[in-house]
mmCIF file of the C-alpha atoms, coordinates in Angstrom:
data_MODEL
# 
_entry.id   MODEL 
# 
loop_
_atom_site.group_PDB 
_atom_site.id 
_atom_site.type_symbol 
_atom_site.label_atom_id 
_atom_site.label_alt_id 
_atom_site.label_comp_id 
_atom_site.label_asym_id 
_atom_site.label_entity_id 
_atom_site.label_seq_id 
_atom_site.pdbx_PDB_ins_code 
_atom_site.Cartn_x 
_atom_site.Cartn_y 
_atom_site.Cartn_z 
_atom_site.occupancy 
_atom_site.B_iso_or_equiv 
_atom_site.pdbx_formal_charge 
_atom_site.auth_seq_id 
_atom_site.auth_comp_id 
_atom_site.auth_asym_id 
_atom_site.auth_atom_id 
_atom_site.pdbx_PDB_model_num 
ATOM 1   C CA . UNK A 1 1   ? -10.672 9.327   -4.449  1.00 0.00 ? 1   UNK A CA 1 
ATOM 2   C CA . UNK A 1 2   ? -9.846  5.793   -5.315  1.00 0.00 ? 2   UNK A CA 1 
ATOM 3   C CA . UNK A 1 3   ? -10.249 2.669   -3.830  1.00 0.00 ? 3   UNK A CA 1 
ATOM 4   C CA . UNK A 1 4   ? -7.544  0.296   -3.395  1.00 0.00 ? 4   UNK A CA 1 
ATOM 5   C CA . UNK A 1 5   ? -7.445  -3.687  -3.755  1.00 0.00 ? 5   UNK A CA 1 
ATOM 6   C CA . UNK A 1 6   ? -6.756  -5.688  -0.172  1.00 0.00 ? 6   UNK A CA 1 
ATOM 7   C CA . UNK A 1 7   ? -4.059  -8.021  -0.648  1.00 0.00 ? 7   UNK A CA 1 
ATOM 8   C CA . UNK A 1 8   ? -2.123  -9.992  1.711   1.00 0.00 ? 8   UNK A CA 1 
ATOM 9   C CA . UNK A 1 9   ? -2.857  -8.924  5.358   1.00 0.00 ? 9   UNK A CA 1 
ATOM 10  C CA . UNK A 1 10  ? -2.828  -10.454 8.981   1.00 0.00 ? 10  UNK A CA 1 
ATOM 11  C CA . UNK A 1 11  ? -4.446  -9.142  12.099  1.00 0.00 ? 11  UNK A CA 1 
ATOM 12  C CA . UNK A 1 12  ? -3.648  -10.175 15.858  1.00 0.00 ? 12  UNK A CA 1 
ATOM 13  C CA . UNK A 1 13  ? -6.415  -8.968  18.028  1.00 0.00 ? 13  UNK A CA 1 
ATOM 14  C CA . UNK A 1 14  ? -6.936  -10.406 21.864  1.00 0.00 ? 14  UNK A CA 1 
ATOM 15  C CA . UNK A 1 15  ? -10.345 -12.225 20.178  1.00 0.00 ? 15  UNK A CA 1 
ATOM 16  C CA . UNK A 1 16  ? -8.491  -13.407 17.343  1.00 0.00 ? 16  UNK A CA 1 
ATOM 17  C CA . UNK A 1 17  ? -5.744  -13.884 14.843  1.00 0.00 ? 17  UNK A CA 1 
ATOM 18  C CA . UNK A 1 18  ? -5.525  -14.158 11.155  1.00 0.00 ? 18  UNK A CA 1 
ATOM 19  C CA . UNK A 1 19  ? -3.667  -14.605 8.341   1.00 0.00 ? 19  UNK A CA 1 
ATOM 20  C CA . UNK A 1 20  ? -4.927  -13.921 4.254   1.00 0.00 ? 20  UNK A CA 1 
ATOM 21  C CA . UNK A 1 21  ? -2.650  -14.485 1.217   1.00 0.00 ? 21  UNK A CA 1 
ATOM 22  C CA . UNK A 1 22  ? -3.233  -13.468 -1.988  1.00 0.00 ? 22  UNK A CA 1 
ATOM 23  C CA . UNK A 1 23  ? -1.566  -12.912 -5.105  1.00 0.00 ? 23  UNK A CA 1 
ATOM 24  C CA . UNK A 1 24  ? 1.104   -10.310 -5.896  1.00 0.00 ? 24  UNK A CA 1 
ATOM 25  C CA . UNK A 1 25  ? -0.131  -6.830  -6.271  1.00 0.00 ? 25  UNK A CA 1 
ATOM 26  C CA . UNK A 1 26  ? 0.047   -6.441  -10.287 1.00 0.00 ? 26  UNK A CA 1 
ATOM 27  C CA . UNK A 1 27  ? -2.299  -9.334  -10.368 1.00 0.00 ? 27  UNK A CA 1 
ATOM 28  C CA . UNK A 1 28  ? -4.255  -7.863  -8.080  1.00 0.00 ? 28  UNK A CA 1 
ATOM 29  C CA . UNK A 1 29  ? -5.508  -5.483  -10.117 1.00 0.00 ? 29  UNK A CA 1 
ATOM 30  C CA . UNK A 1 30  ? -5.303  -7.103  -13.576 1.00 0.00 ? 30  UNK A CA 1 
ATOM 31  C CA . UNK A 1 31  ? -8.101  -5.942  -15.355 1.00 0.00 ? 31  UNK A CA 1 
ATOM 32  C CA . UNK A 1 32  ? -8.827  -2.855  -13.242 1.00 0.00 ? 32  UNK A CA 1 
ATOM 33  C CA . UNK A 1 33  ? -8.986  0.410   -15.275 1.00 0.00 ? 33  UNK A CA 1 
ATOM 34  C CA . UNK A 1 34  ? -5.803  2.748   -14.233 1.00 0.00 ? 34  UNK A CA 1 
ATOM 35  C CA . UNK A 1 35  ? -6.412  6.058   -12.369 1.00 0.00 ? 35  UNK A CA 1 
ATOM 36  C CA . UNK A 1 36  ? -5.178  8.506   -14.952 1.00 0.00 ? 36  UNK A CA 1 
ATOM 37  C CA . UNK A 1 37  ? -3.009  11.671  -13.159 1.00 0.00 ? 37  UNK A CA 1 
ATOM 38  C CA . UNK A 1 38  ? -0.791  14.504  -14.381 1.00 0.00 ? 38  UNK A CA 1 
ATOM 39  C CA . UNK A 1 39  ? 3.022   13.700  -13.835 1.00 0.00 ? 39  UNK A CA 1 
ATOM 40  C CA . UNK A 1 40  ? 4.338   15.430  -10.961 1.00 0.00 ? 40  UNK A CA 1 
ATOM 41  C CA . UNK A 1 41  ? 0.953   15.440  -8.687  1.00 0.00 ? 41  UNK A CA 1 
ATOM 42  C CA . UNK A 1 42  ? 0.724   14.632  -5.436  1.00 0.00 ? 42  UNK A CA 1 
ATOM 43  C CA . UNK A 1 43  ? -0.851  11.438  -4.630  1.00 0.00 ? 43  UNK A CA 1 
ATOM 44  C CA . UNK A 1 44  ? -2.493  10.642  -0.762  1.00 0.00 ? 44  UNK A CA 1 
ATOM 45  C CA . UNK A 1 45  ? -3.235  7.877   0.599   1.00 0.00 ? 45  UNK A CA 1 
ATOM 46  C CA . UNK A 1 46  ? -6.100  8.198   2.803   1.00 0.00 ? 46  UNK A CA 1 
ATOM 47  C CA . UNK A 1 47  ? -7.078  4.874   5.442   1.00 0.00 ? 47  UNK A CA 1 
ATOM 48  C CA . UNK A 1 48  ? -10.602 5.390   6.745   1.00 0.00 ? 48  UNK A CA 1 
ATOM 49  C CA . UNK A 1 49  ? -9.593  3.417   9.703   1.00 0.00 ? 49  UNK A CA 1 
ATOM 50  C CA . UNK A 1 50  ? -8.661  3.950   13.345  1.00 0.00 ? 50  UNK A CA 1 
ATOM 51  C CA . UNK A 1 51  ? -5.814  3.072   14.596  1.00 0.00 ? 51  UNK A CA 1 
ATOM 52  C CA . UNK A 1 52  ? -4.082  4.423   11.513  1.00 0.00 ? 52  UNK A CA 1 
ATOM 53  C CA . UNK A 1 53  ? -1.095  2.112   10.821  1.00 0.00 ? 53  UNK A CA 1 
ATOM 54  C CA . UNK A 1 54  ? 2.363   3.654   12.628  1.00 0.00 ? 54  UNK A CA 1 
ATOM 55  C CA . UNK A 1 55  ? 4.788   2.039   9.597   1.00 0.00 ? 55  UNK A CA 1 
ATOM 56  C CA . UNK A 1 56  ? 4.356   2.526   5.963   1.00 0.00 ? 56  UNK A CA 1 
ATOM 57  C CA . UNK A 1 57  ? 6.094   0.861   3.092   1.00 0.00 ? 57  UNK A CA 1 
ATOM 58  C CA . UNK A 1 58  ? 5.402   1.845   -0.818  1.00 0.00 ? 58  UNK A CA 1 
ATOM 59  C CA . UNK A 1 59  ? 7.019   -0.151  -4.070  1.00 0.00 ? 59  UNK A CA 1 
ATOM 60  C CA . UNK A 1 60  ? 6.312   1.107   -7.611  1.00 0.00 ? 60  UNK A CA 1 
ATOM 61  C CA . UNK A 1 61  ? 6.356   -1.291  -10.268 1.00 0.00 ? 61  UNK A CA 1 
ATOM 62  C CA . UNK A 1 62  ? 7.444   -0.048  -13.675 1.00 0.00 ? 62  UNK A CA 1 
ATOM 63  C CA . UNK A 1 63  ? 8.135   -2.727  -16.788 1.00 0.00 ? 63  UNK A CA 1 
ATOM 64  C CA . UNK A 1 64  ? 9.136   -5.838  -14.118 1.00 0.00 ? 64  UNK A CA 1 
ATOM 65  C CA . UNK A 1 65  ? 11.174  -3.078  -12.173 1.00 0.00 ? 65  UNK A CA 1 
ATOM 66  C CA . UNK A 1 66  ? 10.059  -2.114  -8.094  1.00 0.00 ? 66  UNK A CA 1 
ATOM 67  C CA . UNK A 1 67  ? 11.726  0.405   -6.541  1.00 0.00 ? 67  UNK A CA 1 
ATOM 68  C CA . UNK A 1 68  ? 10.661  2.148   -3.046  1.00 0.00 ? 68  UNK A CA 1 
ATOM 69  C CA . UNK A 1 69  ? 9.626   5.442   -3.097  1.00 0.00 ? 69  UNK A CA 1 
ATOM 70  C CA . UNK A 1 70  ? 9.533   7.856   -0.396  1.00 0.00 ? 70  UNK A CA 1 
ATOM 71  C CA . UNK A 1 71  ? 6.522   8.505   1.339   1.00 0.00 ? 71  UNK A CA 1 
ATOM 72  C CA . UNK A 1 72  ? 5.827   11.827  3.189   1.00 0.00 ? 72  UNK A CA 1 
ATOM 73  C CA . UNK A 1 73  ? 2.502   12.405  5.289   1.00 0.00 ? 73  UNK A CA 1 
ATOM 74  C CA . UNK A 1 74  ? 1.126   9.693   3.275   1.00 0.00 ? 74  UNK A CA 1 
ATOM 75  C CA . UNK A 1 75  ? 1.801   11.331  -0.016  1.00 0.00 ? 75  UNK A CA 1 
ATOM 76  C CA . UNK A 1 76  ? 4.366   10.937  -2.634  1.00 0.00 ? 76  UNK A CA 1 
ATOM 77  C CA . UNK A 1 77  ? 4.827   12.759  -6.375  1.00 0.00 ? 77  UNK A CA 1 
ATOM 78  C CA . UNK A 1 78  ? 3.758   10.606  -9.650  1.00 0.00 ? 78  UNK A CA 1 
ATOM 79  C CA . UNK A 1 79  ? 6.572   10.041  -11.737 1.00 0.00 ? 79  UNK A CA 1 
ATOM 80  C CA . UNK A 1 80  ? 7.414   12.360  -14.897 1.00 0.00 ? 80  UNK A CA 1 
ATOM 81  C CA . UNK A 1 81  ? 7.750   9.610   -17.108 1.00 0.00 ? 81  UNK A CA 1 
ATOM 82  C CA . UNK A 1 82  ? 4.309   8.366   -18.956 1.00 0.00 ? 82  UNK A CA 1 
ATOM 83  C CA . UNK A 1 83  ? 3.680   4.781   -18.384 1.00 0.00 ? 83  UNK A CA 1 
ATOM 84  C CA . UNK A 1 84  ? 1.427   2.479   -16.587 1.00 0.00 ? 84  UNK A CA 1 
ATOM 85  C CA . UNK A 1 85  ? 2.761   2.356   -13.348 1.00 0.00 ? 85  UNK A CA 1 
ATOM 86  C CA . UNK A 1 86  ? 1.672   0.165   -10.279 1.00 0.00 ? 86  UNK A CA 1 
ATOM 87  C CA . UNK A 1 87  ? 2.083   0.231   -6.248  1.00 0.00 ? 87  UNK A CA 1 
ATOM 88  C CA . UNK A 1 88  ? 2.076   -1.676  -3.302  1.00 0.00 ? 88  UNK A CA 1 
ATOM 89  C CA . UNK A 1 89  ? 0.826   0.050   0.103   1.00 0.00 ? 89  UNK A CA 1 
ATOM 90  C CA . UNK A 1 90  ? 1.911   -1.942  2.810   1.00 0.00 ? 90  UNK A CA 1 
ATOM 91  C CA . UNK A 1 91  ? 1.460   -0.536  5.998   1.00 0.00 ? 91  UNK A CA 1 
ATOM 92  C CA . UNK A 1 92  ? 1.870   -1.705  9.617   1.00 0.00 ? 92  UNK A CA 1 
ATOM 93  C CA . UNK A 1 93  ? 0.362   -1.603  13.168  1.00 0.00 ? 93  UNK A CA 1 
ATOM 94  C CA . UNK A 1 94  ? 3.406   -1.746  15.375  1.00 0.00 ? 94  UNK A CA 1 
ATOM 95  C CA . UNK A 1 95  ? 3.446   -2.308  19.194  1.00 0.00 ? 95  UNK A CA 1 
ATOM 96  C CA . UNK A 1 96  ? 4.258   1.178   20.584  1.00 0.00 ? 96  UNK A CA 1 
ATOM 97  C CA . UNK A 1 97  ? 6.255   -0.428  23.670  1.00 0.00 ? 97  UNK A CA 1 
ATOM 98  C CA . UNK A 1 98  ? 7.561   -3.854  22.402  1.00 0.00 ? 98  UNK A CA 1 
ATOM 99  C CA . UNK A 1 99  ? 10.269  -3.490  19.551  1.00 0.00 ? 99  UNK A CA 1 
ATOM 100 C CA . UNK A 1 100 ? 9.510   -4.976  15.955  1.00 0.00 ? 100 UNK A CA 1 
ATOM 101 C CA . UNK A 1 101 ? 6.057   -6.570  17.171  1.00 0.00 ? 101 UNK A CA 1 
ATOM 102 C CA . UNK A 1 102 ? 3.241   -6.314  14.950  1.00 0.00 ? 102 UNK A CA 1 
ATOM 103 C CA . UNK A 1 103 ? -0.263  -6.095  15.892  1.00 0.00 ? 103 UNK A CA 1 
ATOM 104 C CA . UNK A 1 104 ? -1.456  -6.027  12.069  1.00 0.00 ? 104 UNK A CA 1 
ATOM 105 C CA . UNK A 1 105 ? -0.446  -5.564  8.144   1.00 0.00 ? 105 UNK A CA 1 
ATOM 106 C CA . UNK A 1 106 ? -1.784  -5.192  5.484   1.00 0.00 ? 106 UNK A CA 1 
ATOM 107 C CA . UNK A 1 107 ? -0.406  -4.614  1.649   1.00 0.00 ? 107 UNK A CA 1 
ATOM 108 C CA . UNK A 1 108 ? -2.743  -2.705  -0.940  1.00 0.00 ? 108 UNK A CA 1 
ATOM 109 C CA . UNK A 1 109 ? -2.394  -2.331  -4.981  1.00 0.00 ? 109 UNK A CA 1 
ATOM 110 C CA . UNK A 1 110 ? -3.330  0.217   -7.453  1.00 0.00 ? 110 UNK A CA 1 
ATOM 111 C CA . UNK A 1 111 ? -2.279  1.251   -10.835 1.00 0.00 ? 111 UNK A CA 1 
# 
């Protein structure tokens, strides 16, 4: 298990609202040490938080390229090419009865 870096995130609660920005997520991290894992594997993302988030979003970043990739169950596959790769984790706490109204986001790096 790894932790990830907080980055941007806003939270609406009936006590209060708020709003953090921070830098992108590859400068995030700068500096971090990279989480070495066989190409192929399955990689989770596990929130230690309740409410889980109801909307998900991942970007990879590879050599100035992002790309989405597709998220199942909170997992995806690492890529089969070798590099340094990073990702963005945004996820969502959508109003179950009110369309496109969030409650809370957040957006998360790691490389």
């Amino acid at each position: 298990m790894y932790e990830t870096k907080l980055g941007t995130y806003c939270w609406d609660s009936k006590k209060q609202s708020r709003c953090v920005d921070t830098i992108g997520p590859v400068e995030l991290i700068k500096g971090e040490n990279p989480v070495t894992v066989q190409p192929g594997e399955v990689i989770t993302f596990v929130m230690n938080y309740e409410p889980q988030p109801n909307k998900h979003h991942v970007n990879q970043i590879y050599e100035d390229i992002s790309e989405k990739v597709e998220v199942k169950e909170n997992s995806f596959h690492a890529p089969t090419q070798k590099g340094t790769y990073f990702y963005s984790y945004g996820v969502w706490w959508m109003d179950e009865h009110v369309e496109n109204l969030s409650h809370g986001d957040s957006t998360n790096g790691e490389r």
